[in-house]
Structures are given as C-alpha cells and as structure tokens.
C-alpha positions as CSV (number, residue, x, y, z in Angstrom):
1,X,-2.3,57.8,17.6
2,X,-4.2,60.4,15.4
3,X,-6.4,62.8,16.6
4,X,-9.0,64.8,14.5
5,X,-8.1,68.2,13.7
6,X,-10.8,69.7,11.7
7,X,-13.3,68.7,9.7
8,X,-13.5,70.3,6.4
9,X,-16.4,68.8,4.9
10,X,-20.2,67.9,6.4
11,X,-22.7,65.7,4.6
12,X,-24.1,68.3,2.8
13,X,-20.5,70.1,1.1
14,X,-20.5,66.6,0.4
15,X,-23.4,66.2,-1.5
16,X,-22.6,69.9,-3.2
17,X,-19.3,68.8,-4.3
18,X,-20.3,65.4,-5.6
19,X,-23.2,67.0,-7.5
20,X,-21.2,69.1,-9.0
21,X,-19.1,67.0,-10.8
22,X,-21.7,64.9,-12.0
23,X,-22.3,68.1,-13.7
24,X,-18.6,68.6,-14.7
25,X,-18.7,65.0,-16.2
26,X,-21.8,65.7,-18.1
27,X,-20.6,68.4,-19.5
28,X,-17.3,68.2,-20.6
29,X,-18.4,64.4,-22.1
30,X,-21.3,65.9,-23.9
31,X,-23.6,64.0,-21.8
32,X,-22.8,60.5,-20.2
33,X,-23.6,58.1,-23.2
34,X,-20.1,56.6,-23.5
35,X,-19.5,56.8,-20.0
36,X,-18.0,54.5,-17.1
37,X,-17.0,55.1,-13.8
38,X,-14.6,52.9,-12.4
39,X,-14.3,53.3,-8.0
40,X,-11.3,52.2,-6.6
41,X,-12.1,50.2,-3.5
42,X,-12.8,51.2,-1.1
43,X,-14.1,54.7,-1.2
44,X,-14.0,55.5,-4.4
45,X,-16.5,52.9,-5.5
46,X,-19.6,54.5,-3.4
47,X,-18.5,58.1,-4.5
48,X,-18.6,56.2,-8.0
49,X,-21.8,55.2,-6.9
50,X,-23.4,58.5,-6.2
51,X,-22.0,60.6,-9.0
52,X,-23.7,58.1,-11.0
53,X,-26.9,58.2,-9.6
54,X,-26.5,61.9,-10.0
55,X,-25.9,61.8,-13.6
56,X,-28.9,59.0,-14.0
57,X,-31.2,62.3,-12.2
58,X,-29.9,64.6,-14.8
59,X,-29.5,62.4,-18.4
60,X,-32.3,59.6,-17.7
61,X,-29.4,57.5,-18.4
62,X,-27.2,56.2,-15.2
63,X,-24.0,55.0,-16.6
64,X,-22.2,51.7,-15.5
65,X,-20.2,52.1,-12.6
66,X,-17.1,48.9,-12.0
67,X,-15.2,48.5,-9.2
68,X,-11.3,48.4,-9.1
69,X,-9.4,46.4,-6.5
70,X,-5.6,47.3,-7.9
71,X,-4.0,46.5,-4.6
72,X,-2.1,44.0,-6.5
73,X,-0.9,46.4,-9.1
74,X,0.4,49.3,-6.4
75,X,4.0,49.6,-6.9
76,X,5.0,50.5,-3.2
77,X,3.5,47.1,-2.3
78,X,6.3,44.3,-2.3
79,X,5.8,41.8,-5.5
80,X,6.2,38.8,-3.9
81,X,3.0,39.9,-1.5
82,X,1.1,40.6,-4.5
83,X,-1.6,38.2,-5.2
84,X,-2.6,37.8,-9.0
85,X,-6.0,39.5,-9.8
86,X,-7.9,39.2,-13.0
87,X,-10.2,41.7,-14.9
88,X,-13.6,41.1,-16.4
89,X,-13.6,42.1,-20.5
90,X,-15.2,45.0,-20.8
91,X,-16.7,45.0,-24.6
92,X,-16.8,48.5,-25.7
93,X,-13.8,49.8,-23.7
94,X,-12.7,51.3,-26.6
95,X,-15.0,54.1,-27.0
96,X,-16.0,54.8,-23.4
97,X,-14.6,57.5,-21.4
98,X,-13.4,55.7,-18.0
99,X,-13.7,57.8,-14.8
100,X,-11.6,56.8,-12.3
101,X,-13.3,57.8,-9.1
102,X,-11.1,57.6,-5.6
103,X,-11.6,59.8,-2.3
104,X,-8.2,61.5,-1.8
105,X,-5.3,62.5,-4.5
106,X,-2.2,62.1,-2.8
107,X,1.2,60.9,-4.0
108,X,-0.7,59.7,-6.8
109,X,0.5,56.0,-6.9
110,X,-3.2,54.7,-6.6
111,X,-3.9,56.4,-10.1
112,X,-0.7,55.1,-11.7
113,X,-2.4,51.2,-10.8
114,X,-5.8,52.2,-11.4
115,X,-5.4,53.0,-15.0
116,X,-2.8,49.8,-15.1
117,X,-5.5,47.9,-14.2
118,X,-7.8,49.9,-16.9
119,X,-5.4,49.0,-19.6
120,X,-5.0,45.1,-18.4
121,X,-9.3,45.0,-19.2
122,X,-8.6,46.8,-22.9
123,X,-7.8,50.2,-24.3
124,X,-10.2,52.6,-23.0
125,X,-11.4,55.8,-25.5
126,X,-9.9,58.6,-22.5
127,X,-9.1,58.3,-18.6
128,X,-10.3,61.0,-16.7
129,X,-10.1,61.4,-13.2
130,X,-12.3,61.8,-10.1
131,X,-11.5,62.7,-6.9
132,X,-13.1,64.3,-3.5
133,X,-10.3,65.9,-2.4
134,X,-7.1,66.8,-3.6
135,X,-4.1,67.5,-0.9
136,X,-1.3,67.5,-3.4
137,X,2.3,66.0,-2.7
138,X,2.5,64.6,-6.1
139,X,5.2,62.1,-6.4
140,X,3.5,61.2,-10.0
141,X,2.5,63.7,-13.3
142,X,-1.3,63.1,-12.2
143,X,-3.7,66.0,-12.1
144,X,-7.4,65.0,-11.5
145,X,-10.0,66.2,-13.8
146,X,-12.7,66.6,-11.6
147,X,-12.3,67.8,-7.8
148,X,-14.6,68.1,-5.2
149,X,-12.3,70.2,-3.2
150,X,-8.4,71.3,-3.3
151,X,-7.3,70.6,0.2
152,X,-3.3,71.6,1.0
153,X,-1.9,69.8,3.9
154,X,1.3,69.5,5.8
155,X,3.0,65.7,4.6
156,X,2.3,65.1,8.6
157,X,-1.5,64.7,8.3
158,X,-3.7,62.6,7.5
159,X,-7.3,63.6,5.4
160,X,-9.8,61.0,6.2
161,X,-12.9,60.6,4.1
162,X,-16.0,59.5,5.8
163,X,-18.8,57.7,4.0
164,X,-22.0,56.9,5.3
165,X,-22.0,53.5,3.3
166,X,-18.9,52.7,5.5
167,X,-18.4,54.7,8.2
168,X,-22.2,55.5,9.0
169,X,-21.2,59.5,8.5
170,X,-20.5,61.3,5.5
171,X,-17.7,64.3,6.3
172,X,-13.9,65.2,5.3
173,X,-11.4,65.2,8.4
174,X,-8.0,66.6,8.9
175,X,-5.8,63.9,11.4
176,X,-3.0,65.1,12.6
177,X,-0.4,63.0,14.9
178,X,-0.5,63.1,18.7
179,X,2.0,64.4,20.9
C-alpha cells in the first residue's frame, strides 16, 4: 500500500513548467517547423499534447504530435509476453526533430524503447527528450533535454504524475510505502 507523501507540483507549476518548455523547444529548434512530438502512452502523450498546443499559441504552427505504445519493445518485459507492434511510416522522418515526451525519467529503460521504436518507423534528423520530472537513478546514459522539474528521491518512492485528461487532477505526488 502507498500513501501520498507530498505533493510537489499543483495545476498551475504544471502549466509553468510545461510552458516553459514549449519555449525551450522553440528555441533551441529555431522555431518548431521540423518538429514532432512523439508521447509515450500513457502520460506522455497528453503532456505531448499540451506542449504542442503551446507551441501552436506561440509559432501559429502546432506541430504533429504521434503516440508511442513501446510496451512491446521494453527490455525488462519477458519476450515471449511481448506482443508484435507495427509502426505507421512517417514520410519526412529524416529531417524532423522527434521529441520524445514521457512524465517521469527514471531508470531510463522507457527511453531506450522509445527511440527503438523511433528508429523501427525510419531515421529521424535528432531525438530529443521531454520529460516532467526527472528523479534520477539512471541505470541507462539518458539525460533529458527538456525538464519540467529535477526531482531527487529515495529508490523507495514512488513520484506519481496526475493528469487531468486521466486522473481528473493535474499535480506531481511523492508515494512512499506504508508501514
């Protein structure tokens, strides 16, 4: 059982955070012409969402957004469990910048079959990554581009991200075990 033992972020450091890297992304691409965000179900493709949207406010332009199911491609999934997925052809993969957009940077192993299942649809132009929070406990050499907030915790709990697309509430929450 997990209770809740803070809660880091509200709706609106939410909003801030995503906002501002809609802003990142705009400008370290020069603008968002060759852009794509690709979420990673199932958080990361409403955060994928909204930082598009954001961008479409600021450029006139909203880039595409794609969603990625790689729970096929994970590699601490067993392969025999593993069903076989397929990826839509993406025509101009080569010169886009693909965003990979998740909610929480961990061990890093989600990455790793995210851009697996970025290279399976074509070579992209650059990977760049997304995410709302980063806890660390890297178990990969992944380091995300853009982060809404750095967020060290013990290996013992748990950061849950709420959206209100899926969880009717939009916050960050620290779970810790119960005694």
């Amino acid at each position: 059982m997990q209770r809740k033992k803070a809660e880091i972020m509200d709706e609106g450091a939410m909003r801030r955070a995503l906002t501002r890297i809609a802003y990142q992304i705009i400008e370290r691409n020069h603008g968002a012409k060759d852009v794509l965000l690709a979420g990673v179900r199932t958080r990361g493709l409403p955060l994928a969402d909204r930082i598009a949207d954001k961008i479409g406010e600021v450029e006139g332009f909203r880039p595409p957004v794609i969603a990625l199911d790689i729970s096929s491609l994970r590699d601490d999934v067993p392969r025999d469990s593993r069903a076989p997925i397929s990826f839509p052809d993406l025509p101009g993969l080569e010169n886009s910048t693909v965003i990979l957009v998740d909610d929480v940077l961990y061990t890093g192993r989600t990455v790793r079959a995210a851009m697996d299942a970025i290279s399976q649809m074509g070579r992209a132009g650059r990977i760049q990554l997304a995410v709302m929070i980063d806890r660390g406990h890297r178990e990969l050499p992944i380091r995300p581009d853009y982060v809404g907030k750095n967020l060290p915790t013990a290996q013992s709990e748990r950061v849950q991200v709420c959206l209100h697309e899926i969880d009717d509430v939009d916050a960050v929450r620290i779970l810790e075990e119960k005694p």
